[in-house]
Structure formats: structure tokens, C-alpha cells
C-alpha positions, -999 to +999 in steps of 0.1 A: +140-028-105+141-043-070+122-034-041+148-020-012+162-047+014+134-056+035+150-046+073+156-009+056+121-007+049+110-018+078+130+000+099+123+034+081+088+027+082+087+022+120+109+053+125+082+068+100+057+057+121+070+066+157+073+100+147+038+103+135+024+078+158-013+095+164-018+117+128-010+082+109-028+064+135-062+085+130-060+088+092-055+051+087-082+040+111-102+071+087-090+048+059-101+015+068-137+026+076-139+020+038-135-012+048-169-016+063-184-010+025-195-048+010-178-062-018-154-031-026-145-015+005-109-030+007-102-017-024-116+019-012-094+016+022-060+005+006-057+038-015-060+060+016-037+039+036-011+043+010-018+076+010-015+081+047+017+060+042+034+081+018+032+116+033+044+101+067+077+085+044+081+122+032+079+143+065+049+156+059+016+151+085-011+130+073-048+142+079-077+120+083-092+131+057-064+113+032-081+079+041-105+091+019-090+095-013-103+066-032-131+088-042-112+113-060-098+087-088-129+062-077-123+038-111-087+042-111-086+029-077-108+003-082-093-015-109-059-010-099-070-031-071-091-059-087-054-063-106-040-063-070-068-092-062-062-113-094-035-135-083-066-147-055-082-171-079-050-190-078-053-206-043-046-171-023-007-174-035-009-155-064-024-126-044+007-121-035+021-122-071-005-096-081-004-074-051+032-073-053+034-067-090+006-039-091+005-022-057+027+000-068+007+011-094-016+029-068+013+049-057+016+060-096-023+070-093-021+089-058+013+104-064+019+108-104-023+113-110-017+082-138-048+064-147-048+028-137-042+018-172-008+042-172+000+027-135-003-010-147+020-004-177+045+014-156+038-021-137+043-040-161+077-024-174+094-016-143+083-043-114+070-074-130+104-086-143+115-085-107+084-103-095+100-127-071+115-095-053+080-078-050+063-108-040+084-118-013+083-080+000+043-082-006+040-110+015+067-100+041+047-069+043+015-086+043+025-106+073+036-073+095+002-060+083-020-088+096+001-098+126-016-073+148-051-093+145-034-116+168-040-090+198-080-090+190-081-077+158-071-038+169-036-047+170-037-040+131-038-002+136-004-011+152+006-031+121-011-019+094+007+018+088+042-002+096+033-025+065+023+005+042+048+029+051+073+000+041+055+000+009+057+037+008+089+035+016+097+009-017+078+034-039+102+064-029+130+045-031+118+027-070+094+044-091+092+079-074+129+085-084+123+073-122+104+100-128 
């Protein structure tokens, strides 16, 4: 299974996002304090992100309080993310492997309530045959994501919910429809 084209992704993700400019503005900034926690606080942010993401994809308003969802699933998240982070010990490339390979699997453990080890399976099965696809949206993605640090770092509240409601928008279109 392929992720969609990439200009339909983004371009539903920033219709997504101009429609609920300030709710998925707030709730991702509410996500990304995670960020300030050492060592795992990017793991803790991404989940609420996504989650932010994923209502906006559906039509439904995201609260700030879905940046903080990590804690509900708290393991779950975490090691679906370390698997997301793997690919990093290969000079930083293969971040881009793993993150494109797994991060769907935290859709399957935010939307489907799967365990990471049910998430990476689904992974495994449905997304890493197709890994060139998912890597080259991961780092597409990625690069939308980061490019609002240019503009002194707050830029990326710009960037950030355009990148994961593409994301978002790949899991509704992929493995939200398989099951």
C-alpha cells in the first residue's frame, strides 16, 4: 500500500489546516510542550500532534487538551517512537526509513487503540513493502515540518500541523480504510 500523491496531501492538509487555523494551532503548540521533557519528550509531543492532525483531517475540532495524549497509552507511545527513531543510528537517513515505515503505527494506537506491538505488525505487513513510497513522503513531510524554523524557530507552528495533517491525511486514506 502506497502513501497518497504527495500535492493531494498536502494540499488537503493545508485546506485542513486553514479551516481550523487557531484550535489546531493551540492544541499543537499544547502538544509540543512535551517537547521540553529531556530525553523522551519528542516522543510524548508527536502522538498529540498526530492526534491534533487527525481530528482536523476528519472535520472534527481539535482541543488542546489532545496534545496530551501520550499519557493515556504512555508505553505504547513510547516504543512506537523509539521504532520511529531507529533508522537514526544509520547516519540520520534511516530516520527517515523508520519514521516512514512505523509512524503510522501511532495512528493504529491513537485511532484503532492497538498496542505498539499490534501497530508495528500492521507496519510491518501493510507499509514496509512500500518503504521507498513512505520514506520519500516521511521526508517530504519532514521537510514542510521543519521549514518554518527558518523564520526563528516559531515558524514551525506554521509548518508543523501542515506536515501532520498530511500524515493524517495518508492514514485516512491507507490504513483507516483497511479496517
Amino acid at each position: 500500500m502506497n502513501p497518497p500523491p504527495m500535492g493531494q496531501a498536502l494540499s488537503t492538509a493545508w485546506n485542513v489546516y486553514k479551516a481550523n487555523l487557531m484550535p489546531v494551532l493551540i492544541a499543537t503548540f499544547c502538544a509540543t510542550l512535551l517537547g521540553l521533557i529531556p530525553l523522551i519528550g519528542g516522543m510524548l509531543a508527536i502522538p498529540g500532534a498526530l492526534l491534533v492532525a487527525l481530528k482536523a483531517v476528519r472535520g472534527q475540532t481539535p482541543e488542546p487538551a489532545d496534545g496530551f495524549v501520550s499519557f493515556q497509552a504512555l508505553v505504547d507511545h513510547l516504543v512506537i517512537g523509539l521504532l520511529q527513531m531507529l533508522g537514526a543510528i544509520a547516519c540520520c537517513i534511516g530516520a527517515y526509513v523508520t519514521q516512514g515505515i512505523f509512524l503510522p503505527g501511532s495512528f493504529l494506537i491513537l485511532d484503532k487503540g492497538q498496542n505498539w506491538q499490534q501497530a508495528k505488525d500492521v507496519c510491518m505487513e501493510k507499509i514496509a513493502p512500500n518503504w521507498v513510497a513512505w520514506t520519500i513522503f516521511a521526508l517530504v513531510t519532514g521537510l514542510v515540518g521543519v521549514s518554518g524554523l527558518i523564520l526563528c524557530g516559531i515558524g514551525v507552528y506554521f509548518t508543523l500541523p501542515i506536515a501532520t495533517c498530511a500524515w493524517a491525511y495518508a492514514y485516512e486514506e491507507t490504513l483507516a480504510k483497511q479496517s
